[in-house]
C-alpha positions in Angstrom: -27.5 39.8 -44.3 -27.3 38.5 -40.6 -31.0 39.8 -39.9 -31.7 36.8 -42.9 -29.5 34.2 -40.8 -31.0 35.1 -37.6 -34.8 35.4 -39.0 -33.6 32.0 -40.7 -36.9 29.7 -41.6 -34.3 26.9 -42.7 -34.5 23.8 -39.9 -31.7 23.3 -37.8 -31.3 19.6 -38.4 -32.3 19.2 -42.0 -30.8 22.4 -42.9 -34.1 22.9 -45.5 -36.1 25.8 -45.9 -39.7 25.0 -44.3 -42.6 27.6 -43.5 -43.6 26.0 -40.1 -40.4 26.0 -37.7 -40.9 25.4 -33.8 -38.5 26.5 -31.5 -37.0 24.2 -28.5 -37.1 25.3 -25.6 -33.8 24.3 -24.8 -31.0 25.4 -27.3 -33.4 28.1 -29.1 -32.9 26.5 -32.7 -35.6 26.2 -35.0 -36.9 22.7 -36.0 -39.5 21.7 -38.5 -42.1 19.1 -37.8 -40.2 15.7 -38.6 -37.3 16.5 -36.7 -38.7 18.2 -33.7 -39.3 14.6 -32.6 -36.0 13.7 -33.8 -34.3 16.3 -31.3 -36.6 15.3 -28.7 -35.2 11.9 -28.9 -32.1 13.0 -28.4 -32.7 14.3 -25.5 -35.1 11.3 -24.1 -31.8 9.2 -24.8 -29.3 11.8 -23.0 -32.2 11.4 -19.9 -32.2 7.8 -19.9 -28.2 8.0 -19.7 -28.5 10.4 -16.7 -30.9 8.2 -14.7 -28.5 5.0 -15.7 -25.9 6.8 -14.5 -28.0 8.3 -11.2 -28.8 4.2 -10.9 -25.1 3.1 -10.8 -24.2 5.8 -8.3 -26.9 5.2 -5.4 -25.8 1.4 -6.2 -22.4 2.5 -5.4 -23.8 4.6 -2.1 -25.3 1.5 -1.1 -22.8 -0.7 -1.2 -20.5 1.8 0.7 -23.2 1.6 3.0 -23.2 -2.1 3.3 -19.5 -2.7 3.2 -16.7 0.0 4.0 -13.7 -1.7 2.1 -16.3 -0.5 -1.2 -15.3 3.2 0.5 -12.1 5.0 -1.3 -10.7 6.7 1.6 -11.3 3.3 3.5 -8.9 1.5 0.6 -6.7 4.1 0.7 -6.0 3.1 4.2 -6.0 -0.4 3.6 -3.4 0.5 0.9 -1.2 2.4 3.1 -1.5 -0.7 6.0 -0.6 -3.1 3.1 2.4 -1.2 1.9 3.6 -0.5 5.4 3.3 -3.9 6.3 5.2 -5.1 3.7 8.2 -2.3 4.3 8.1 -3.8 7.9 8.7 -7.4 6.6 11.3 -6.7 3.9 13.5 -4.5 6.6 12.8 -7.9 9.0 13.8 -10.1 6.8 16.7 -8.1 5.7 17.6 -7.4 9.4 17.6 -11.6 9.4 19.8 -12.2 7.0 22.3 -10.4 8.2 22.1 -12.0 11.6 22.2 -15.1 10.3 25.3 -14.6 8.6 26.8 -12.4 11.8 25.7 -15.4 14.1 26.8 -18.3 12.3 30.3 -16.2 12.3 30.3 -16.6 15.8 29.1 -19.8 16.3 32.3 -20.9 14.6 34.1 -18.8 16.7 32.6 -20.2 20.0 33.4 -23.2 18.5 37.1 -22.9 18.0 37.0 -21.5 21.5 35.4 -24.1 23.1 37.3 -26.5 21.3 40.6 -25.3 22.9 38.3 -24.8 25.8 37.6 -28.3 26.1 41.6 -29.5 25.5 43.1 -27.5 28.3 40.4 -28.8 30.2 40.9 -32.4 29.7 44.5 -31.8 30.3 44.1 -30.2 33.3 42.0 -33.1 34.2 44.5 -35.7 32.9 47.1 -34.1 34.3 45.6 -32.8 38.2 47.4 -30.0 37.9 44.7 -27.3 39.2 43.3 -25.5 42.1 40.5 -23.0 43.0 42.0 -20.5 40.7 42.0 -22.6 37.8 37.9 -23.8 38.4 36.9 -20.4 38.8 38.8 -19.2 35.6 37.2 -22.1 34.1 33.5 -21.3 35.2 34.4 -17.9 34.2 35.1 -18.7 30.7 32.7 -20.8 30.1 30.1 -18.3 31.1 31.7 -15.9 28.8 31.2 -18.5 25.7 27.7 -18.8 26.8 26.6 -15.0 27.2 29.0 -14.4 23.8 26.3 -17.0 22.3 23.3 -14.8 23.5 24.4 -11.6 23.0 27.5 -12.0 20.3 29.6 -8.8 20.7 30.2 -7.3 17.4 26.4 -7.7 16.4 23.3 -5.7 18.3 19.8 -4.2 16.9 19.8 -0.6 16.7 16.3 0.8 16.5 16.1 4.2 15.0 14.0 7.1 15.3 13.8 8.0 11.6 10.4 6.4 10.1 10.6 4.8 7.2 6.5 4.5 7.1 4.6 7.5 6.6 2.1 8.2 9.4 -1.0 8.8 8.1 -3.9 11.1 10.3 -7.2 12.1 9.4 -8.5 15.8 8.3 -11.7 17.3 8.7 
């Protein structure tokens, strides 16, 4: 019985018995006459998908070519500079908050200083009760207010060495 299925003269496609079969040269199955063109087709169509498909790629090599953000390892840089970039920016602006907050505190703080500052010194004025000792504790205060306005002491950027942004290096 599987000689008969192998020395089949039934058409492949049509599945009827015919006397005149012709093999393709491709898959080895048997056609008869109508659908030998039939199968052809199919693969005329399957060849027309392959050269579409060969078109689309050497328009995609050209326009590599022509521009290299159209290149994936290109945008996968331009990916990782985005994303970096915007790591930067949120840790900047987070950094900025907080130093906004830490130097308005001290603002106010100068302020209440200098306030009282600026009462002993009109009394001192008022009263002309001071000598050389007194000016130069003065000027001495006062340029501590002004370098605690610069540089207020309990706030200070720390740079660390950990890296929060993945270096990236090319292989090959």
């Amino acid at each position: 019985m599987p000689t008969a299925a192998i020395n089949s003269k039934q058409c492949f496609l049509c599945k009827k018995e015919k006397s005149n079969l012709y093999p393709c040269g491709g898959c080895s199955e048997k056609f008869c006459n109508i659908d030998l063109p039939k199968h052809h087709q199919e693969h005329v169509v399957e060849l027309e998908k392959i050269v579409t498909d060969c078109d689309t790629f050497q328009q995609s090599i050209s326009e590599q070519q022509q521009d290299l953000n159209h290149r994936p390892l290109i945008q996968q840089v331009n990916e990782w500079e985005r994303d970096s970039i915007m790591k930067i920016k949120q840790t900047a602006e987070g950094c900025r908050q907080r130093l906004i907050k830490s130097t308005d505190d001290n603002i106010a703080e100068i302020k209440k200083k200098l306030n009282q500052f600026i009462t002993d010194l009109r009394k001192m004025r008022d009263d002309e009760d001071f000598n050389e000792i007194h000016l130069n504790n003065l000027r001495m205060l006062l340029k501590e207010l002004e370098k605690e306005l610069d540089q207020p002491r309990n706030v200070s950027i720390l740079e660390e060495p950990t890296s929060f942004i993945n270096k990236i290096s090319i292989s090959g």
